[in-house]
C-alpha positions, 0 to 999 in steps of 0.5 A: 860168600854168596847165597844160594838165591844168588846162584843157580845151576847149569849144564856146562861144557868143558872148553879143553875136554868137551865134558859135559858137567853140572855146575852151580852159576854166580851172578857174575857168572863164576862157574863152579863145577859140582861134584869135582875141584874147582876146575874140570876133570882134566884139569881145566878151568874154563866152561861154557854154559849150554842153554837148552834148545827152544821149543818148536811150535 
């Protein structure tokens, strides 16, 4: 079991469905969606972690 040092959170994307969810990241990037099953509300498992835009100068 991981420790909370060990993982943190991030706005992902649902790659079937496009939904947009919060999610607790492990260090080997396991992705875990907060607030759902394991797996998105559509049913699948598969996420991409949306990074936030760089600031303009």
């Amino acid at each position: 079991m991981t420790n909370t040092a060990e993982r943190t959170r991030a706005a992902v994307r649902c790659t079937n469905c496009q939904v947009i969810l919060v999610a607790e990241v492990a260090q080997d990037g396991t992705v875990r969606p907060l607030g759902t099953s394991e797996d998105c509300v559509c049913g699948d498992g598969s996420f991409t972690q949306l990074e936030q835009p760089a600031p303009t100068p």
